[in-house]
N, C-alpha and C positions, 0 to 999 in steps of 0.2 A: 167470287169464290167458286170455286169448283168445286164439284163431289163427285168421287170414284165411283166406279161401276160396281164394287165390293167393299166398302169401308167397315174396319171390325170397331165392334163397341167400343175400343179404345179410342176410335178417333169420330165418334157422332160427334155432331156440331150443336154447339149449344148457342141458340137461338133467342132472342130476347122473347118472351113470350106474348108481347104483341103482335108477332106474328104468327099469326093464326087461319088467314085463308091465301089460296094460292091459285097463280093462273103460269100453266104451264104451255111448253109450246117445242114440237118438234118439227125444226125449222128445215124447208126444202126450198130449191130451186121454182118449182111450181107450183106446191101446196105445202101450208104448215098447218100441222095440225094443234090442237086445242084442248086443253081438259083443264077444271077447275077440281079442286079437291081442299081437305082440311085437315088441320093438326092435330086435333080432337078424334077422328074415324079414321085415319091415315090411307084414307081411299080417295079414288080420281075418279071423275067423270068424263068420260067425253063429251066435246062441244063440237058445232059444226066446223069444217076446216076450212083454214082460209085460203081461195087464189090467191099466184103469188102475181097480177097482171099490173101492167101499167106502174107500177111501183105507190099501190096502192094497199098494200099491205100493211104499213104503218097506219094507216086511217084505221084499216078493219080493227089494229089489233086496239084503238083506242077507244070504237065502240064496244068492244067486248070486255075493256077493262072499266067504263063507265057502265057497264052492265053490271058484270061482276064485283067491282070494288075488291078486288084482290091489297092484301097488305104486304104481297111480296111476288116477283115474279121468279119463272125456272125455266130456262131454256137448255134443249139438249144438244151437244155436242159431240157430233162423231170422230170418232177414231179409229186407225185401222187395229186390226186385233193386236197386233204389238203395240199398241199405241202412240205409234207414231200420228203426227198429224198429215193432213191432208184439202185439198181445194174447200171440200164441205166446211171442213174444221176452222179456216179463215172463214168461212160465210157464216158459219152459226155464230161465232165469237165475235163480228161484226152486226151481225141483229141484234146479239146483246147489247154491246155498246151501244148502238141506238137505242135502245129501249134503255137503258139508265139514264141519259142522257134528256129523252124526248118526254121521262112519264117520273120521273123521281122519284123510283120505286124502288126497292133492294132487288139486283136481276141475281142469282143464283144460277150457276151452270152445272149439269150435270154431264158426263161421260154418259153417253146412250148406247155405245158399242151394242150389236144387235137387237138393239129396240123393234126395229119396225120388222125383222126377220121372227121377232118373237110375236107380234100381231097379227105378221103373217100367216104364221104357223095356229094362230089360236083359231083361225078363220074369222077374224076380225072381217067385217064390213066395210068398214071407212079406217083402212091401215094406219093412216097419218093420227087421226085422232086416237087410235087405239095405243099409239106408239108414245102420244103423247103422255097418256094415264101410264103407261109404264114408265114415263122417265119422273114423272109428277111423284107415283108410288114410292118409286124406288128413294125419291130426294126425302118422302115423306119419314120412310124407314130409317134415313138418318141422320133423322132430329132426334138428340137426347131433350126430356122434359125437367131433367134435374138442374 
């Protein structure tokens, strides 16, 4: 499932309410970054990011999902500002499918359209993870609880 980079209250997603923690990920060619967050405080945390080497990326993201115990994952998906798609757009939509595939987890996509320019901008530290909790927030914002 996808979620927009502005969806209005008419269209929040209504989520079974077992879903309650989340592990988010904004997926690069070299680095994906990481934040955990919850349904309850609808904030993110950054986590450390992951290298993307050797095509050991999938191991990392399985320790950190037997760390965390997430009941649902969020991967972000870029798009060019028209929203057309793009190389990344095939790569991110492809880590998803691995990840539903490899961890039997609910993967949620969201539209990150200037995520990591927006962590940039914040003076974020570790951009990737900062990019992350923006795209985690933003999926957080729309989950209806009704």
């Amino acid at each position: 499932m996808t979620v927009g980079a502005s969806a209005p209250a008419s269209l929040l997603m209504l989520l079974p309410l077992r879903l309650q923690t989340f592990l988010a990920f904004d997926f690069g060619i070299k680095r994906t970054g990481v934040a955990t967050g919850n349904r309850l405080t609808r904030t993110a945390s950054p986590q450390p990011t992951l290298a993307a080497n050797n095509g050991q990326r999938l191991q990392a993201v399985a320790l950190c999902i037997h760390e965390w115990q997430p009941d649902a994952l969020v991967v972000g998906v870029p798009f060019h500002p028209d929203g057309a798609a793009h190389e990344n757009t095939a790569r991110a939509q492809k880590f998803a499918r691995q990840l539903r595939a490899r961890f039997a987890l609910p993967v949620f996509e969201v539209d990150e359209r200037y995520s990591t320019t927006e962590a940039i901008s914040s003076g974020a530290k570790d951009a990737d993870a900062a990019s992350a909790c923006i795209i985690l927030e933003q999926f957080l914002r729309s989950i209806s609880d009704e």
